[in-house]
C-alpha positions in Angstrom: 48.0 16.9 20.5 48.5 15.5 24.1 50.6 16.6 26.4 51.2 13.0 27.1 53.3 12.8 23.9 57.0 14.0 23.6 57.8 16.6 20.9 59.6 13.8 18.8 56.1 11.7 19.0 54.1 14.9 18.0 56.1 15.5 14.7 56.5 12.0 14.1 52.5 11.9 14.3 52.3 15.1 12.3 54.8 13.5 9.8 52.6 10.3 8.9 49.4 12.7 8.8 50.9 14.1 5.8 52.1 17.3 7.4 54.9 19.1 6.4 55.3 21.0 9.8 54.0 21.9 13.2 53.2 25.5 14.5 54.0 25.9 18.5 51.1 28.2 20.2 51.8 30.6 22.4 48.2 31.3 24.3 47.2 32.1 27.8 48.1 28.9 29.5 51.0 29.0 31.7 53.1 25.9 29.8 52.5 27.9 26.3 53.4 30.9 27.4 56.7 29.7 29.2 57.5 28.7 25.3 58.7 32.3 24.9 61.3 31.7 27.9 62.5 28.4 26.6 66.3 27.7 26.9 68.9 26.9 24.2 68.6 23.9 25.5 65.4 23.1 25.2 65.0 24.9 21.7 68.1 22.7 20.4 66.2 19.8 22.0 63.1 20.3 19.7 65.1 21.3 16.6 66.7 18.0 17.1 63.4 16.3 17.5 62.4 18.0 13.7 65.6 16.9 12.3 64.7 13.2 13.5 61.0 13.5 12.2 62.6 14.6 8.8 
């Protein structure tokens, strides 16, 4: 999905596709890999955003 979206508008998207979740890459690129350094904060943030998706 674009980067342009916000995590909430990814799993909402994913949501009304019929998904029943989203797997986060971790690859080569710099903004994937900083994934694996995330803080609480921004892991709570993205919980949240799942929680809001349903």
């Amino acid at each position: 999905m674009p980067d342009s979206l916000t995590m909430q508008e990814k799993l909402a998207s994913a949501k009304e596709a019929g998904y029943d979740f989203v797997e986060l890459s971790v690859d080569e690129s710099d903004a994937k890999i900083a994934r694996l350094d995330w803080s609480d904060a921004q892991i709570a943030s993205v919980l949240d955003a799942g929680r809001k998706a349903g």
